[in-house]
KOLTOR-366168 format. One record per residue: x, y, z of N, C-alpha, C, O in turn; residue in one letter. Coordinates in steps of 0.2 Angstrom, whole numbers, padded with zeros to 4 digits, always signed. Layout:
XYZXYZXYZXYZA...
***
This chain:
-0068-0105+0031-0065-0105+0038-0068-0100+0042-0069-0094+0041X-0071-0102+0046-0075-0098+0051-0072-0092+0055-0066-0094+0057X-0073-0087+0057-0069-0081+0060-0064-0083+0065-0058-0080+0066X-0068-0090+0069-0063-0090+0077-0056-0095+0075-0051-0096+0078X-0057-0099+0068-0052-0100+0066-0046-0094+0063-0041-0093+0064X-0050-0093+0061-0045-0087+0056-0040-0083+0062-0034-0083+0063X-0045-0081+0066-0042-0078+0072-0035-0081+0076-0031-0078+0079X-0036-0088+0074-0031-0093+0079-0026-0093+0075-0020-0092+0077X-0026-0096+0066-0021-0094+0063-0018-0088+0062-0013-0089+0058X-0021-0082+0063-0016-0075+0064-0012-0075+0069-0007-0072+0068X-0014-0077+0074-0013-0078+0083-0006-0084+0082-0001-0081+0085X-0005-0089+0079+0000-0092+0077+0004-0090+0072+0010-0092+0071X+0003-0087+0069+0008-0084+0064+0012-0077+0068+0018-0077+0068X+0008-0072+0072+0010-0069+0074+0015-0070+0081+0019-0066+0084X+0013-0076+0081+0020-0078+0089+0025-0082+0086+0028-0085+0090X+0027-0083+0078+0030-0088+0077+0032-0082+0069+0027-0081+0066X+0039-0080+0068+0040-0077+0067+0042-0080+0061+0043-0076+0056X+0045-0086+0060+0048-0089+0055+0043-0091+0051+0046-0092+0045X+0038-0093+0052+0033-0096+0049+0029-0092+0045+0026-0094+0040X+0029-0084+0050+0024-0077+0049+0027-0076+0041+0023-0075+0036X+0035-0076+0041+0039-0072+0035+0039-0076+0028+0039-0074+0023X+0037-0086+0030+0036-0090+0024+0031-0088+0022+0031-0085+0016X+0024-0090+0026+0019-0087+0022+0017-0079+0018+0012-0079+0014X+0020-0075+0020+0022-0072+0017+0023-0072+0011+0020-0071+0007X+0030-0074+0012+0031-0076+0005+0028-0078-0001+0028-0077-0007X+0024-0084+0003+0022-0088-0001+0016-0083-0006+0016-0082-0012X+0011-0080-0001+0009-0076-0003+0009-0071-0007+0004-0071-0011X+0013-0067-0007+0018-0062-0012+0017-0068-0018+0012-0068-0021X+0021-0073-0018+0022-0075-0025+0015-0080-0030+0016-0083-0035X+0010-0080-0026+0004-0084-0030+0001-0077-0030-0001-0077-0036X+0000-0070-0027-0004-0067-0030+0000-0065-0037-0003-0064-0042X+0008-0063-0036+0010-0062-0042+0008-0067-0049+0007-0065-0055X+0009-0074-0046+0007-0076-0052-0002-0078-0055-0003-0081-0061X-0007-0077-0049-0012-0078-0049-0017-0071-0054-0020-0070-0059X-0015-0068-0050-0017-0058-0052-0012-0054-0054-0015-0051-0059X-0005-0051-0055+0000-0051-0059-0001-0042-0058-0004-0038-0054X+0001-0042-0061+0003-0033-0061-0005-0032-0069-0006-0034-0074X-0008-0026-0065-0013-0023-0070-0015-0018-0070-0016-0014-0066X-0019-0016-0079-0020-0010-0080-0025-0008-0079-0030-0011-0082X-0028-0002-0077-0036+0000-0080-0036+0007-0083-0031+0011-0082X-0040+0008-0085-0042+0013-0090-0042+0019-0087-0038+0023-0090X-0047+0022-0081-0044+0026-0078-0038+0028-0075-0036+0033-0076X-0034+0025-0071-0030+0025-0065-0024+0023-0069-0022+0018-0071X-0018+0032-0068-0015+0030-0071-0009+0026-0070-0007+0028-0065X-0005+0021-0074+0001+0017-0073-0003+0010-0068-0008+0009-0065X+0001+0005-0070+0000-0003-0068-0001-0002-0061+0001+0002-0057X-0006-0007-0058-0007-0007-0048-0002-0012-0048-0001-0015-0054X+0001-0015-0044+0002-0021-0040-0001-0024-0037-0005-0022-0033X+0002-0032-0039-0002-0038-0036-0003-0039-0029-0006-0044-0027X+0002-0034-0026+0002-0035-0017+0000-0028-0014+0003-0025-0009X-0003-0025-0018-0006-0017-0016-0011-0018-0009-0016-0020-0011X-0010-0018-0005-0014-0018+0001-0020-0015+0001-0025-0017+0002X-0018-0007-0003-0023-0002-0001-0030-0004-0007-0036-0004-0006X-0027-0007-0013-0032-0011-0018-0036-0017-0014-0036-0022-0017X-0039-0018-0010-0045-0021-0006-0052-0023-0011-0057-0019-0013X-0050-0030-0012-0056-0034-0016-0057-0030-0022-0063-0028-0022X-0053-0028-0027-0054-0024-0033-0058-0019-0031-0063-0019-0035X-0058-0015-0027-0061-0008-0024-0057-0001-0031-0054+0004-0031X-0059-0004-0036-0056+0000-0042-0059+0008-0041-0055+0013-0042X-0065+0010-0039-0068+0018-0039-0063+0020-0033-0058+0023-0033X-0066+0016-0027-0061+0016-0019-0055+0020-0021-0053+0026-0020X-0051+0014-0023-0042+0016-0023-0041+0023-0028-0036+0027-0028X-0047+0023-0033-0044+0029-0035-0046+0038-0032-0044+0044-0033X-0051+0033-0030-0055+0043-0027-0049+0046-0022-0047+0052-0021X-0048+0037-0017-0043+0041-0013-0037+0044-0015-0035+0048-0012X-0034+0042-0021-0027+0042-0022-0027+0052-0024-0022+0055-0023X-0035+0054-0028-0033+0060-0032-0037+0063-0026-0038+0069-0028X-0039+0062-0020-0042+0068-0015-0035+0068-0013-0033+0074-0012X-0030+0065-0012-0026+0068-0008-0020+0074-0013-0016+0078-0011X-0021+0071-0019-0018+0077-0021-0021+0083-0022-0018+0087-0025X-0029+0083-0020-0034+0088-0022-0030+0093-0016-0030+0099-0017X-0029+0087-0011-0027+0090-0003-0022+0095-0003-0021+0099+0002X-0018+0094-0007-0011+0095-0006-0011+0101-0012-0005+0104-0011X-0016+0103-0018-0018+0109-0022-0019+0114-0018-0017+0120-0018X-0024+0111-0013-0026+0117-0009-0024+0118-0004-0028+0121-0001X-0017+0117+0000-0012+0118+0003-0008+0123-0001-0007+0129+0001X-0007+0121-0007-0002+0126-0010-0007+0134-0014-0006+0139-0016X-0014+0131-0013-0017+0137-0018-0018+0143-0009-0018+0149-0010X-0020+0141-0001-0021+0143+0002-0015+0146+0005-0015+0150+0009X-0008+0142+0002-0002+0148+0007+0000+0152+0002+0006+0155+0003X-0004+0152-0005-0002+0155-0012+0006+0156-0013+0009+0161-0013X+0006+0147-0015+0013+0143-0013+0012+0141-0022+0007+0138-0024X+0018+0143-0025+0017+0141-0033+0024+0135-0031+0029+0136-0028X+0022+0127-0035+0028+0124-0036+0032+0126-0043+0029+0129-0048X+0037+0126-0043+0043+0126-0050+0045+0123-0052+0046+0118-0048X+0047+0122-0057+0049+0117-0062+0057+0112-0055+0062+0113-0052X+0053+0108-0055+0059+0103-0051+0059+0105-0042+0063+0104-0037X+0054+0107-0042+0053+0106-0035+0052+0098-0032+0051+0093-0035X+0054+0099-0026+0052+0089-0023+0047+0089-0018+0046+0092-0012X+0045+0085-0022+0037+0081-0017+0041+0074-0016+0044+0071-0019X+0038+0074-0008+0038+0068-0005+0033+0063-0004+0030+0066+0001X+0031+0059-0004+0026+0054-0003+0028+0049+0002+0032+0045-0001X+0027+0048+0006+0028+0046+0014+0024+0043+0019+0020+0048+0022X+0023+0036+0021+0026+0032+0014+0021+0030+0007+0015+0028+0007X+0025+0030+0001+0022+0029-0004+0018+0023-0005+0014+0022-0009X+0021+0016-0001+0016+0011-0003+0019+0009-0011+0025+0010-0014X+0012+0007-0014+0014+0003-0019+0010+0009-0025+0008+0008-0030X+0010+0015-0022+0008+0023-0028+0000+0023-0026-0003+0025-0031X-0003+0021-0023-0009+0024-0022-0010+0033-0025-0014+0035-0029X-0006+0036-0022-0007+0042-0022-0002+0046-0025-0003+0051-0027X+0005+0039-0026+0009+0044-0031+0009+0045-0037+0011+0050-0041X+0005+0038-0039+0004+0039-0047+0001+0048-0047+0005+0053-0049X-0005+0048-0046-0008+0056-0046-0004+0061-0044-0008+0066-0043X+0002+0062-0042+0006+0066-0037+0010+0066-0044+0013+0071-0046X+0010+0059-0049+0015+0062-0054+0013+0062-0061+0017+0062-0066X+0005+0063-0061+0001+0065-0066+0000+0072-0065-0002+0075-0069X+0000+0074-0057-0002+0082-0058+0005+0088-0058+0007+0093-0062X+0008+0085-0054+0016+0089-0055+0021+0085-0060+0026+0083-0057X+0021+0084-0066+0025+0082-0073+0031+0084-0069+0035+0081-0067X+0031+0090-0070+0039+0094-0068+0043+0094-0064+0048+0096-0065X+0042+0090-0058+0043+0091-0049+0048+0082-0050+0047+0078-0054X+0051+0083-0046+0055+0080-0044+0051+0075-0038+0049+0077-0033X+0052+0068-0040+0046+0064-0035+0051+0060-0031+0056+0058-0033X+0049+0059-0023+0051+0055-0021+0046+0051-0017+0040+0052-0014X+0048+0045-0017+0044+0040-0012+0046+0038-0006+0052+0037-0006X+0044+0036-0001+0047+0036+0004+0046+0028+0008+0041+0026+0004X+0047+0022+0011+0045+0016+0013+0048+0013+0014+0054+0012+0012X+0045+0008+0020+0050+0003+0021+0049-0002+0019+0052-0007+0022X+0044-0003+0012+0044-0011+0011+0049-0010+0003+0047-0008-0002X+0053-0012+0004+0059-0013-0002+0055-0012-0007+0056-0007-0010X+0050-0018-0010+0047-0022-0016+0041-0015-0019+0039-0014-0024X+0041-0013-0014+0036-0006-0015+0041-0001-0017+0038+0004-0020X+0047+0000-0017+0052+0006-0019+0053+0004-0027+0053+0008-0031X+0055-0003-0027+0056-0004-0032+0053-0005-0037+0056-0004-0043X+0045-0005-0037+0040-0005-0042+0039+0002-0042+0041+0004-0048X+0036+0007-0038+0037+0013-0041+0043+0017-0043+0043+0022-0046X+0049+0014-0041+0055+0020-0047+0052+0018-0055+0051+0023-0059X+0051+0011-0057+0052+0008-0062+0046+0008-0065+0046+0007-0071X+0039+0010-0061+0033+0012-0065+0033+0019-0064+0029+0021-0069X+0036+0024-0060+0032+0031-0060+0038+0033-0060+0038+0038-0056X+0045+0033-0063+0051+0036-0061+0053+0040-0057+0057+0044-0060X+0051+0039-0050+0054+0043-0043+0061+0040-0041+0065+0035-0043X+0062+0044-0037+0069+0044-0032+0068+0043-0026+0065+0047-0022X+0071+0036-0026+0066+0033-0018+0071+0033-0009+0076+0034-0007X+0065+0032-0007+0072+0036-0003+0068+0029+0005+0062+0028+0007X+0073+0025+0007+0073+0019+0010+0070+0023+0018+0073+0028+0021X+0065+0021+0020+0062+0022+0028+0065+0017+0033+0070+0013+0031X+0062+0018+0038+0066+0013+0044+0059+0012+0050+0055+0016+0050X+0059+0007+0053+0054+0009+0061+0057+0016+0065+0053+0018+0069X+0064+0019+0065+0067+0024+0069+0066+0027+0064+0069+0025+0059X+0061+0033+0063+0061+0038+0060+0066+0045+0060+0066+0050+0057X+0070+0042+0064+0078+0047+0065+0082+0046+0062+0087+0050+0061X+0082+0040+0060+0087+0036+0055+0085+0037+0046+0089+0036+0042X+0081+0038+0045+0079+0040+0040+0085+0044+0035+0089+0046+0039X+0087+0045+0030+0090+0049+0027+0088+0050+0022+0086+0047+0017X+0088+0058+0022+0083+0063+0014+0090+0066+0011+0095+0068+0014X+0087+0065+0005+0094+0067-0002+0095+0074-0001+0100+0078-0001X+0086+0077+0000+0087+0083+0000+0081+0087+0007+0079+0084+0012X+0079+0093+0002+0074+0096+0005+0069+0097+0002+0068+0097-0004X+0062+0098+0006+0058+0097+0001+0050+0102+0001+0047+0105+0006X+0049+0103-0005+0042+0109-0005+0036+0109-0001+0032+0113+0001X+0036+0102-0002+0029+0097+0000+0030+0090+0000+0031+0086-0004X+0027+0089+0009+0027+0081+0011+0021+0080+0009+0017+0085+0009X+0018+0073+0007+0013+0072+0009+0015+0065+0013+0020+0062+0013X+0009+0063+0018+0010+0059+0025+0002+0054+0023-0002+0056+0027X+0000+0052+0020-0005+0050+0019-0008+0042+0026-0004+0038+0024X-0011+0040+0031-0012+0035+0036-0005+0032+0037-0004+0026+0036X-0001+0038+0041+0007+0035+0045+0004+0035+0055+0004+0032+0059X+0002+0043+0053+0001+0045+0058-0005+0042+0063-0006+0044+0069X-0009+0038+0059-0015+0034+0061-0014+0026+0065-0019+0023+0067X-0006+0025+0065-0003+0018+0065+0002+0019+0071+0004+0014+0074X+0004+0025+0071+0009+0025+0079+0009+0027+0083+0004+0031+0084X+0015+0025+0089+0011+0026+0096+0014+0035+0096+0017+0038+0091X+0012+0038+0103+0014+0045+0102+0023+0047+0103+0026+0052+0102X+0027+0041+0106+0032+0044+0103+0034+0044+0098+0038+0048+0097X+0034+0040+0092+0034+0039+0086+0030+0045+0082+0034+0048+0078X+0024+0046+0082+0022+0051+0081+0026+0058+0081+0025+0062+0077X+0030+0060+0086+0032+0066+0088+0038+0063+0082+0040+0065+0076X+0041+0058+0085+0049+0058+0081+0048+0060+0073+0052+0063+0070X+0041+0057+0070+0039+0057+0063+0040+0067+0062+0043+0070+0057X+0037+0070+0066+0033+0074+0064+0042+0079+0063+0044+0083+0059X+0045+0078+0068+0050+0080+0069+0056+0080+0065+0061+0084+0065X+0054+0072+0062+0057+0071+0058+0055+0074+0050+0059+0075+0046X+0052+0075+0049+0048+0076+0041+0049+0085+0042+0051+0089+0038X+0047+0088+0047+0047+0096+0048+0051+0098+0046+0051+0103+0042X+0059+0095+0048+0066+0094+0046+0069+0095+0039+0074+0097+0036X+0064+0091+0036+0067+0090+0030+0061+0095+0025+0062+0094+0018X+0058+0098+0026+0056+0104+0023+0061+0110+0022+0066+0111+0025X+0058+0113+0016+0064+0120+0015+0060+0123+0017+0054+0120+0018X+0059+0129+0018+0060+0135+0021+0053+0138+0017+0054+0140+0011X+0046+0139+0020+0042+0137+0015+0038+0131+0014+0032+0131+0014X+0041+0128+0013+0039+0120+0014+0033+0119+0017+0031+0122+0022X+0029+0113+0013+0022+0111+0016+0020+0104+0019+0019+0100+0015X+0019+0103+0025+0018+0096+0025+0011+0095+0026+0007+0099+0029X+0010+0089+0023-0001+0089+0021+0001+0081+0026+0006+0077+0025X-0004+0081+0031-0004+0074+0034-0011+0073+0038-0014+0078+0039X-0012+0065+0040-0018+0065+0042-0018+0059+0049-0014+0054+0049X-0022+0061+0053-0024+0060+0058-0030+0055+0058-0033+0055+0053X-0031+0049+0064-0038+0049+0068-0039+0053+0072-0035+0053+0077X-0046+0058+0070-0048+0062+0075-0054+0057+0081-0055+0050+0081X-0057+0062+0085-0062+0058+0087-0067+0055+0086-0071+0052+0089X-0068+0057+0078-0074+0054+0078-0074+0048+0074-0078+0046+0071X-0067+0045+0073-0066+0039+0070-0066+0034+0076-0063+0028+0075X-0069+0034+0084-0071+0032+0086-0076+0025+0087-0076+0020+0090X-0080+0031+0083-0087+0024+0079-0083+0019+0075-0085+0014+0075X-0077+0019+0073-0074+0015+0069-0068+0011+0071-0062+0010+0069X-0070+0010+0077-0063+0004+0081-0064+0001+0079-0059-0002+0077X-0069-0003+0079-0072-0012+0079-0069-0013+0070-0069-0019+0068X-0068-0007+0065-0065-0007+0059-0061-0008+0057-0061-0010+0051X-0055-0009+0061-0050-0006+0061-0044-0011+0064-0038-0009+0066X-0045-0018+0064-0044-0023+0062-0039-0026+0070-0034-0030+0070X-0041-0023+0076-0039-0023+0083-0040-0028+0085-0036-0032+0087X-0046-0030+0085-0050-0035+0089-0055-0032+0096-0056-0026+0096X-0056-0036+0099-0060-0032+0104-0057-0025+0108-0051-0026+0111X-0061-0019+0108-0058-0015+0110-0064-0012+0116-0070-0011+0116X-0058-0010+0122-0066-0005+0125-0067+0001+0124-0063+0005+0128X-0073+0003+0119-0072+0008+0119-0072+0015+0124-0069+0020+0122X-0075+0014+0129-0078+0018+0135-0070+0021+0139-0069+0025+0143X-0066+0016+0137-0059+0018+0141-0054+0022+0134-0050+0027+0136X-0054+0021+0129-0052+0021+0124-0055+0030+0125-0050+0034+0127X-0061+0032+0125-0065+0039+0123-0061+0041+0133-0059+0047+0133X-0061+0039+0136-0058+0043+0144-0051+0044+0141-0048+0049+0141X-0048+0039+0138-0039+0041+0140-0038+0046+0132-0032+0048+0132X-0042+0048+0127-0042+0051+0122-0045+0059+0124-0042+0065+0122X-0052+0059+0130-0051+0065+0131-0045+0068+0139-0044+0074+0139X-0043+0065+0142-0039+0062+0147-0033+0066+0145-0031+0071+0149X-0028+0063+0138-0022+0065+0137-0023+0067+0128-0019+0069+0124X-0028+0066+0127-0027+0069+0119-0023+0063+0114-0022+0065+0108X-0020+0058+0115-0019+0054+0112-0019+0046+0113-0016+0043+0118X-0022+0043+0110-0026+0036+0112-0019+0031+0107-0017+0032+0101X-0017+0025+0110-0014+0020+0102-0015+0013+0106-0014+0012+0112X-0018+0010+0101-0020+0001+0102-0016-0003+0099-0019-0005+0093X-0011-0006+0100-0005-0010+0094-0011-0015+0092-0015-0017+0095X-0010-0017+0084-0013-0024+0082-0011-0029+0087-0006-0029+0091X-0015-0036+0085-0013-0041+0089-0006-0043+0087-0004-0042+0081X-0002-0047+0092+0005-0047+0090+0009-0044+0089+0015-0046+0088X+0005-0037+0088+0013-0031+0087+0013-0026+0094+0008-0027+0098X+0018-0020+0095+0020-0018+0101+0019-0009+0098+0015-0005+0100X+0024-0009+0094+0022+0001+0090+0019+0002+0085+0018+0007+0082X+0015-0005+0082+0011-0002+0075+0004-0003+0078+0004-0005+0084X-0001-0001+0075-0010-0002+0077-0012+0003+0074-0011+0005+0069X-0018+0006+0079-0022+0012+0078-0020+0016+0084-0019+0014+0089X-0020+0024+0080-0020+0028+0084-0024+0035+0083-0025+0036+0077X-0026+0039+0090-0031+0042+0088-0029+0049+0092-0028+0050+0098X-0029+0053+0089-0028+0060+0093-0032+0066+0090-0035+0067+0085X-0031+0071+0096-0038+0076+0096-0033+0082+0093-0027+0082+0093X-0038+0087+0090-0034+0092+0085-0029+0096+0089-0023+0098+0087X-0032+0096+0096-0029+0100+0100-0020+0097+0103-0015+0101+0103X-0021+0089+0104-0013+0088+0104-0011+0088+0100-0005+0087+0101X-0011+0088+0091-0009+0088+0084-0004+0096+0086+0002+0097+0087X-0012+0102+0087-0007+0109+0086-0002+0111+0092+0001+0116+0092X-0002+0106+0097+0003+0108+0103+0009+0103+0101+0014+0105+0103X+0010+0097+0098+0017+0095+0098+0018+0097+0092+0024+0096+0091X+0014+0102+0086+0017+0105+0082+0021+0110+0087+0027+0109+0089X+0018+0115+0088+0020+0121+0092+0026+0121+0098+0028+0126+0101X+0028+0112+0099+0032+0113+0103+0039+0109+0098+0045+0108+0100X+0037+0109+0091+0046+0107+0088+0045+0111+0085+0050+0113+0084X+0040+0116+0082+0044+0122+0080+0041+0131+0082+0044+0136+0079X+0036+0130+0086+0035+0138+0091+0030+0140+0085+0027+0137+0081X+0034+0148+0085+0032+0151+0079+0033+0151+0072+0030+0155+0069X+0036+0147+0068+0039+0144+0065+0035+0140+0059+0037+0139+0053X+0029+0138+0061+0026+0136+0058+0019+0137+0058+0017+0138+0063X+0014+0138+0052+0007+0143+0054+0003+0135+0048+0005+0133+0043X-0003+0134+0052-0007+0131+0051-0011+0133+0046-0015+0137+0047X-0013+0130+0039-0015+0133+0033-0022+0131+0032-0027+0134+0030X-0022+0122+0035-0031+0122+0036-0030+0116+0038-0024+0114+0038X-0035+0112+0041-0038+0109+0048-0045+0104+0044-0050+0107+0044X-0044+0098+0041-0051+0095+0039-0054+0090+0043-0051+0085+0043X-0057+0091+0047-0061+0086+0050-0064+0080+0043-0067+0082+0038X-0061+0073+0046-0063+0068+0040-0062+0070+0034-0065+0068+0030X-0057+0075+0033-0054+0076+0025-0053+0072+0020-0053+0073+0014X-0050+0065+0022-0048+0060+0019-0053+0052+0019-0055+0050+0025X-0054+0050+0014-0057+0042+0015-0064+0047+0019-0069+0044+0017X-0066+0050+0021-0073+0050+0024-0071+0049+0031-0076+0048+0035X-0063+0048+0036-0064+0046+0041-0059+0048+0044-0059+0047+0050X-0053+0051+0039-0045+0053+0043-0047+0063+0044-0051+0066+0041X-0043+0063+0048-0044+0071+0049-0035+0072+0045-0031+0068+0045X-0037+0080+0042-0032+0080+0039-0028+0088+0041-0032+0092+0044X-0022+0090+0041-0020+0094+0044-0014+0096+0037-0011+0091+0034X-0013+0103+0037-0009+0106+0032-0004+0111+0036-0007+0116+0038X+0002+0112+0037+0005+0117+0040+0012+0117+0037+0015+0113+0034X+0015+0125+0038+0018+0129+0031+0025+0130+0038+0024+0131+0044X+0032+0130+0035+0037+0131+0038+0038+0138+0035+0041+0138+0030X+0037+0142+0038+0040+0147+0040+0046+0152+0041+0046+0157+0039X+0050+0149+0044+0059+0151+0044+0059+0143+0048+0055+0139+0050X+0068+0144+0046+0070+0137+0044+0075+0137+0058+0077+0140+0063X+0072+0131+0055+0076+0130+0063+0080+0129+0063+0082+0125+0059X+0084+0131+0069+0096+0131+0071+0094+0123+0070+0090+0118+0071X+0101+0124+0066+0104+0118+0065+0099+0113+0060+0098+0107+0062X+0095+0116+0055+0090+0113+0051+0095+0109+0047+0100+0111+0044X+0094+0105+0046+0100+0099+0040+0099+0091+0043+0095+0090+0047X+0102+0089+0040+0101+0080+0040+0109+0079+0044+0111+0073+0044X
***
């Protein structure tokens, strides 16, 4: 199938919503039974057959990312010389199908795991492969409900996907659900993930307008074809540490800053809650 087909059948699928949900389906269930649930030797616990982040059996790929980010999140806790304790809660947000949390639950044995998502089929394969406590996401990241509170979020390409008021709602939402102390590790497109629009699965983009309204307002978002709040989104470090600083002031102290910290291409941001904000609770 040539590109401008392909292009016409996504273009159809996305204006016809009944159609969009069948193949789906269908799809979910011939990889299930085509490719099936599997093991490898390194990479600890079963992948799934509908693992997104698993791209064309990228076996080194999925795993280098899964343990940089928990590499990310040691050195969050070794730089606010933040010890976890037996039964602390880590959040992984959203978890997906465990890229990252398998290793979040080979490095913290002792911690209390939760996963966070809105794809059901994804909640239900990691309670039952990596024994977390899952906790159901929403598109209104306000609606959300956390059981509890937690030591450390991680946010791994959420913030890479929404527009900015979703973005503030996320951050505002997850800051909330820290204790007092609490570390949330999350990541960004910075600017120089710019070279990588034409990547990033838009379709034609301009970049010259894209690079003015990013230096302009500090936050850039391109919905995918046929959606309105999901796509790519791009923002500069500078509007990251001002709508931090405008949901919690002083309250929160930034622990470290990676330009392309993640994958080679996400900028990555660590920031520590400090005292707890009026009326902090769910």
């Amino acid at each position: 199938m040539t590109k401008i087909s392909t292009n016409k059948a996504k273009n159809l699928l996305n204006r016809n919503a009944l159609l969009y949900k069948t193949t789906k389906c269908i799809q979910y269930h011939l990889k299930k039974i085509f490719i099936g649930y599997r093991n490898f030797s390194d990479i600890p616990g079963r992948t799934h057959f509908n693992d997104q982040s698993l791209v064309k059996g990228n076996i080194r790929h999925y795993k280098k990312v899964g343990e940089s980010a928990v590499r990310l999140m040691e050195s969050a806790l070794r730089q606010s010389d933040t010890v976890l304790h037996e039964n602390s809660n880590i959040l992984d947000f959203p978890c997906g199908y465990g890229r990252v949390l398998r290793h979040i639950r080979q490095i913290f044995p002792q911690s209390r795991i939760y996963g966070g998502d809105i794809d059901q089929k994804a909640l239900d394969f990691c309670e039952k492969e990596f024994h977390i406590i899952t906790v159901q996401s929403d598109t209104n990241f306000k609606k959300v409900k956390f059981p509890v509170f937690f030591d450390l979020i991680w946010v791994g390409s959420l913030c890479t996907h929404i527009d900015s008021r979703d973005f503030r709602s996320l951050l505002e939402t997850l800051i909330t659900a820290l204790k007092k102390r609490g570390i949330l590790v999350f990541t960004t497109h910075g600017k120089e993930s710019m070279n990588r629009l034409d990547s990033y699965g838009l379709g034609p983009v301009d970049v010259d307008s894209v690079q003015k309204e990013l230096e302009k307002t500090g936050f850039v978002f391109r919905p995918y074809p046929g959606q309105t709040h999901y796509g790519i989104s791009l923002c500069s470090r500078e509007y990251v540490m001002d709508t931090i600083h405008q949901i919690l002031g002083n309250k929160a102290k930034l622990i470290f800053y990676k330009i392309q910290g993640w994958d080679k291409h996400q900028d990555v941001f660590a920031y520590q809650k400090i005292s707890s904000i009026v009326n902090d609770g769910f």
